[in-house]
C-alpha distance (Angstrom), angle and dihedral (degrees) to the residues before:
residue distance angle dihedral
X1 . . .
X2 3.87 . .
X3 3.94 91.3 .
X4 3.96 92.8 56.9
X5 3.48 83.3 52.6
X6 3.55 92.2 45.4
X7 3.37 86.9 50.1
X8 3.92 105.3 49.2
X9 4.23 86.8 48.6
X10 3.79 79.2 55.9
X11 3.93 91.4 55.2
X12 3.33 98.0 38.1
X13 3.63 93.4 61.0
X14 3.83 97.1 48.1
X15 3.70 87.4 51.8
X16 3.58 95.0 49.2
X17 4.07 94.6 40.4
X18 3.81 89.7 47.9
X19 4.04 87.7 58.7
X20 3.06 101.6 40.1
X21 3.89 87.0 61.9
X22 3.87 87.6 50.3
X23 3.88 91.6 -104.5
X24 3.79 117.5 142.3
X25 3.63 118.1 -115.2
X26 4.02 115.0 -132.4
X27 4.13 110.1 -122.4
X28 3.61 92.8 -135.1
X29 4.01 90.2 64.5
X30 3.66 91.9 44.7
X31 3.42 96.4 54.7
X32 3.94 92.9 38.1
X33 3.86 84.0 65.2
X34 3.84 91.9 47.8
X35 3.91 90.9 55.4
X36 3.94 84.1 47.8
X37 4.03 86.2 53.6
X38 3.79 96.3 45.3
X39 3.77 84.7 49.9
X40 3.50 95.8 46.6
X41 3.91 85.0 56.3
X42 3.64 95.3 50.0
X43 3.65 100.0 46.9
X44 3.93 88.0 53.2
X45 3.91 85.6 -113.7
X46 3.85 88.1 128.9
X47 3.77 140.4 -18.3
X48 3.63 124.6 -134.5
X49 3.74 105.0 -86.4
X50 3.91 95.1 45.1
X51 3.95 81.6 47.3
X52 3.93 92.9 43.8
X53 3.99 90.5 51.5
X54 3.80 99.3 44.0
X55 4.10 85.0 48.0
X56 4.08 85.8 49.2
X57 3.45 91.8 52.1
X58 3.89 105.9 50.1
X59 3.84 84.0 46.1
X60 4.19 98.8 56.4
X61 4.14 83.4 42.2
X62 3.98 86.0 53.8
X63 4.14 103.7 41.2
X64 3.56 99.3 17.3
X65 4.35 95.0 -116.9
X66 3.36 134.8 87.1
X67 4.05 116.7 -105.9
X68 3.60 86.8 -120.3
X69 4.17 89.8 60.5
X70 4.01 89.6 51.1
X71 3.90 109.6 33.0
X72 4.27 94.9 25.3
X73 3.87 130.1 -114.7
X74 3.43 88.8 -74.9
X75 4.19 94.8 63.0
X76 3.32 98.0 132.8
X77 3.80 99.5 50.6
X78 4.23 85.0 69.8
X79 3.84 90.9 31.8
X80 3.93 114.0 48.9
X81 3.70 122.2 -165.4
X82 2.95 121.5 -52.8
X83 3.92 95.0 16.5
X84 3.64 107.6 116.8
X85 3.80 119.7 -154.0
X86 2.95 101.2 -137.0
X87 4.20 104.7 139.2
X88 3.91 131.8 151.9
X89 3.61 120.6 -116.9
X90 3.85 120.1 -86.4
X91 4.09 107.1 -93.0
X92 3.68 110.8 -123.7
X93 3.38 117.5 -99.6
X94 3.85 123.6 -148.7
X95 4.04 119.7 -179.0
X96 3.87 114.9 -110.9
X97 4.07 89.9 -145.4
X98 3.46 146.1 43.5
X99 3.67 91.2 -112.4
């Protein structure tokens, strides 16, 4: 059990690292990691706090703020377990016309 959870900490941080650079993070590795979280919980590896807390810190290592400071107290009202929120930052937009 301590390797998946080695493992997730692992994924965590590349997720958080790569948007913190302003890279994109590809769904299918976010939602690996979720799988690996809902596991975690079912194998008694971790419940949702302890989960919620390790996730919490890899982010504020990666960006430099707390989850809480970027998606609200409230995060986890929008972002169930075992949603990570872990989204890219909104492209600029510029209008093509006048109009």
């Amino acid at each position: 059990m301590e390797k998946l959870l080695f493992e997730l900490k692992q994924r965590w941080a590349a997720m958080f690292a790569a948007l913190a650079a302003g890279d994109d993070v590809p769904p299918a590795q976010r939602l690996r990691a979720e799988g690996m979280m809902e596991a975690a919980l079912l194998t008694r590896a971790a419940d949702v706090e302890a989960l919620d807390c390790a996730m919490a810190d890899r982010y504020q290592q990666a960006v430099g703020r707390t989850i809480e400071e970027d998606f609200g107290a409230d995060w986890r009202a929008f972002y169930p377990f075992p949603q990570i929120p872990a989204m890219g930052r909104r492209a600029p937009v510029y209008p093509s016309t006048r109009d």
